[in-house]
Each structure stands twice: as C-alpha cells, then as structure tokens.
C-alpha positions in Angstrom: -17.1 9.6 -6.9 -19.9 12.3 -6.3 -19.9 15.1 -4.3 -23.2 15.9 -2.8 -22.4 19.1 -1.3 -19.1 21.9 -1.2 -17.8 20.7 2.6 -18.0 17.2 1.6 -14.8 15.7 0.9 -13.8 14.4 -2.4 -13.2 10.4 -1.8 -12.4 7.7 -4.6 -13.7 4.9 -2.8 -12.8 1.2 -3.4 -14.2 -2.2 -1.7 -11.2 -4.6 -1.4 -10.6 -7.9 0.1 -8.8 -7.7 3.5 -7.6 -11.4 4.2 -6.6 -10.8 7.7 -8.6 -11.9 10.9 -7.3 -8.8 12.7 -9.1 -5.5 12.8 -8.6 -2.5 11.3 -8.3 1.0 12.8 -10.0 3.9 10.7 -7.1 5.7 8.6 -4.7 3.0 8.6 -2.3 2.3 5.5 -3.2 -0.7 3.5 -1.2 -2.1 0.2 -2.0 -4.3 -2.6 -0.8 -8.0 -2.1 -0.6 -8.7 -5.8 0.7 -12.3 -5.4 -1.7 -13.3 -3.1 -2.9 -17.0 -3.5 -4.6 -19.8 -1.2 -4.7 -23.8 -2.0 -8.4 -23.2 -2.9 -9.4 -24.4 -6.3 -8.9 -21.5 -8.6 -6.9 -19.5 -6.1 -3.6 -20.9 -6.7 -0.5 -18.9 -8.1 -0.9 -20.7 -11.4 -5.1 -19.5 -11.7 -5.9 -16.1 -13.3 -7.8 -15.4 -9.7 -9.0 -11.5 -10.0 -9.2 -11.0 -6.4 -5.8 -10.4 -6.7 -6.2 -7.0 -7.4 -8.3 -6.3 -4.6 -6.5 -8.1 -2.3 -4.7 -5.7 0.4 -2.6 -6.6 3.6 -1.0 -4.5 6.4 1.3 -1.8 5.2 4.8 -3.8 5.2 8.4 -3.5 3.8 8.0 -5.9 1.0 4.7 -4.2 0.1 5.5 -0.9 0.3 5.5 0.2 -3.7 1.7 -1.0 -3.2 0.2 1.5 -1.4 -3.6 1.3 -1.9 -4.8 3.9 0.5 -6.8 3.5 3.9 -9.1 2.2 6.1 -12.7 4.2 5.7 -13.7 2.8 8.7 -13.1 0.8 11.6 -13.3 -3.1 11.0 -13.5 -5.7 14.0 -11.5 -9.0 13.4 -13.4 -11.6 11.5 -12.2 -15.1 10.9 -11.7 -15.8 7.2 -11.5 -12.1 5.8 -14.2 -9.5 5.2 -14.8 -6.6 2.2 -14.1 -3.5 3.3 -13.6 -0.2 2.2 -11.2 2.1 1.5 -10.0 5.9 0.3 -7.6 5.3 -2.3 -5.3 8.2 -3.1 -6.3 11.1 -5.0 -9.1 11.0 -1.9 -9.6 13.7 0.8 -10.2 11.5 4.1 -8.9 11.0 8.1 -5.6 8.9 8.2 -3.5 8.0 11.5 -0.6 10.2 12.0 1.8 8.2 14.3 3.8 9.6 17.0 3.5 13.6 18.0 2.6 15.3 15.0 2.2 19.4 14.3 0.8 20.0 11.1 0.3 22.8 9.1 -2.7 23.3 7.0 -1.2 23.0 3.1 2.5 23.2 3.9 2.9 19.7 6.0 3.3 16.7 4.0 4.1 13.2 5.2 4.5 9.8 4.3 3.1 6.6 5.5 5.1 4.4 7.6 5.4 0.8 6.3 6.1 -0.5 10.1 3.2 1.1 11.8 1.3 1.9 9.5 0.4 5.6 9.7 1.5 8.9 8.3 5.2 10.0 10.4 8.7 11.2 8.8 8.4 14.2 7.1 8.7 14.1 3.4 10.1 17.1 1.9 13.3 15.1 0.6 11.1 12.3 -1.0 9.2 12.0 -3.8 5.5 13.3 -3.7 2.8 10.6 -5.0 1.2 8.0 -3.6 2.2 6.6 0.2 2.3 10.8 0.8 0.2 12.9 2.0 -0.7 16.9 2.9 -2.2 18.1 5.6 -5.6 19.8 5.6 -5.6 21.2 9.0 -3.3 22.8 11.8 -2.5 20.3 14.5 -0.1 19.9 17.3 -0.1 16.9 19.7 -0.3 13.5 19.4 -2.2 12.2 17.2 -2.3 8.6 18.0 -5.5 8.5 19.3 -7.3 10.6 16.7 -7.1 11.1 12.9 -6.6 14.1 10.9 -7.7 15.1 7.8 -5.2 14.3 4.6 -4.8 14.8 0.7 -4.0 11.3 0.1 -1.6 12.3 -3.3 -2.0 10.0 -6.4 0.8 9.3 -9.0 4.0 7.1 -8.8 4.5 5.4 -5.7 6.5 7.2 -3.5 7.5 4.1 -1.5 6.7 4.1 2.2 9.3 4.2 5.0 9.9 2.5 7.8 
C-alpha cells in the first residue's frame, strides 16, 4: 500500500480469483470461498490448491464470516472466471449502499448485506470489524445507483446480515 499524495485514499489492495461468469458492480461485497474446488487435476478437495485463498464468491449466508472486501472496479461477465481486484478492509474506498441511505460523515456505520450485497442495517448493536463500515461523507438519498465513500473496518468478522 503506498500513498502517493494526502487526498489519496489509503487502500490495501488484493487480486483474487472471481469464479463467476457474472459481472461485478464497483463496491460490491465479496467473501472468501475457502472450500472451493473443481474436478481439475490438482483442484480437487483432497489437493493442497492455493487458489483457495484467493478465491471469493458473491456475498452469501453461508459465506458471511468471510468477508474479503470489495469490488475496485467494475468487471463485465467473462466465461471461466477472471482476476480482479479488490479493497480489502482496513481500506478507504466507494462501496454500494443499498436502499435509501443518509449518512453522516464519522458517526454512520453500517454493515454489508449478505443477500444483496451492499452496505444497509445500521450497526450500532453489532460488533464493529470486518463486514462494517463508517461513513466518510454526508449523504441522503438513494444510493443505489452511486457509491459512497467507506472505512472498510478490519478485525474479527462481524458477520454480515441479511
């Protein structure tokens, strides 16, 4: 991580393997799929295949102690997987705020939704760490069509809702 300049954000960056032939919106939540495998030679549950820990998926109930940050950028759909990257937490970066959203620079903190994908509920009765984040700026509206920026908190998981 480097910082280049004092209005450039601090981002721990990561390339990881996105298996999925869907795209990927800019500041969506992605987790870790730690038993990922395939019936390719040396991919099978049985190998000691080290993708596996850069393997991420769609935010999702069964993943949601996973939470490996999000989406940098934008990704079309590509047949087979691609590399992409992403703002792990600890990282100062846009994510999707689902639904209508007023933030307040500092104060507002929210967690990521492991349904949809984006930051919703509130989380000021749930455990601060990773999966939550606070708001850098003052919003009102909705912000499903634009991102915002976050503090993307590090530390235990706090599990993602639904």
């Amino acid at each position: 991580m480097q910082v280049n300049h004092e209005n450039q954000p601090r981002v721990k960056i990561r390339k990881v393997w996105y298996p999925g032939s869907e795209s990927i919106l800019k500041g969506i939540a992605l987790c870790y799929n730690h038993a990922y495998v395939t019936t390719n030679p040396g991919e099978t549950a049985t190998d000691d295949w080290a993708r596996r820990d850069k393997t991420v998926a769609p935010a999702s109930e069964s993943l949601a102690g996973n939470f490996a940050g999000v989406a940098l950028e934008s990704y079309p759909g590509r047949t087979g997987g691609q590399w992409i990257f992403i703002a792990e937490p600890g990282s100062t970066c846009y994510a999707l705020a689902g639904a209508s959203v007023s933030t307040t620079v500092g104060v507002t903190w929210l967690v990521f939704s492991y349904t949809y994908g984006v930051l919703v509920a509130p989380s000021e009765t749930r455990e601060k760490g990773r999966g939550a984040a606070l708001a850098l700026q003052t919003t009102t509206g909705d912000a499903r069509t634009c991102t915002w920026c976050w503090s993307l908190e590090d530390g235990p998981d706090s599990g993602l809702k639904a």
